[in-house]
C-alpha positions, 0 to 999 in steps of 0.5 A: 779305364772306365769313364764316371761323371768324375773322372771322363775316360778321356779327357781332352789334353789343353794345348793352351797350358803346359803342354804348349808351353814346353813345346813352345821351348822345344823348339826353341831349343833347335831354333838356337842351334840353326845356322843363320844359312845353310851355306855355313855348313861345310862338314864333311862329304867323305871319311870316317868322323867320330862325334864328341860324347856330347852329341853321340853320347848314345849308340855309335859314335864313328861314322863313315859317310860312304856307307848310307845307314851311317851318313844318314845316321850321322845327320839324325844324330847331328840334328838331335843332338849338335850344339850351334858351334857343331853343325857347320862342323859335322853337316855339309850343304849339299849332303844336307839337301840331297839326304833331307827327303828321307832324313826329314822321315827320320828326325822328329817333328819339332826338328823337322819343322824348325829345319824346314821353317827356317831353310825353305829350300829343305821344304822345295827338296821334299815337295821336288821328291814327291 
């Protein structure tokens, strides 16, 4: 689109307005859903699991966590998708910190940073990986 002295070719977006505003509720949508540590995820490590439509609603919805693209599929969908009550069912601490280094590449931005904010040891996983 060419520019005019009435409509610029590209105007700046304002990060104070709208644009702000519902990133500002986008995070705090994931902020709800966090545990309040993650020693409360207790999900499981091994075996197939199977997501209620609510999370996999979308694509896959059995997983089997002994084959890696599905584990880590798994923990994307759960992260995007799962309610407060589900991720002390569905993720496990331990799987948690040891997939985050990569996981965090593939969740987005506002998940990864809400995660990381809240749980510092995420952070440490992925500054000790580098």
């Amino acid at each position: 689109m060419a520019s005019s002295p009435h409509r610029p070719a590209h105007a700046p977006r304002n990060p104070s307005g709208a644009d702000a505003d519902n990133l500002a509720l986008y995070r705090e949508k994931f902020r709800r859903r966090l545990p309040e540590s993650l020693d409360e995820l207790h999900g499981p490590t091994q075996g197939v699991v199977e997501l209620p439509l609510h999370m996999a609603w979308s694509g896959l919805t059995t997983y089997d966590l002994s084959k890696p693209r599905q584990r880590m599929g798994l923990y994307r969908t759960v992260l995007h998708e799962g309610l407060r009550k589900d991720l002390p069912r569905y993720l496990n601490r331990d799987l948690l910190l040891d997939l985050w280094p990569v996981l965090r590449t593939l969740v987005g931005r506002t998940v990864r940073t809400v995660w990381e904010d809240a749980f510092p040891q995420l952070a440490s996983r992925t500054r000790a990986a580098a």
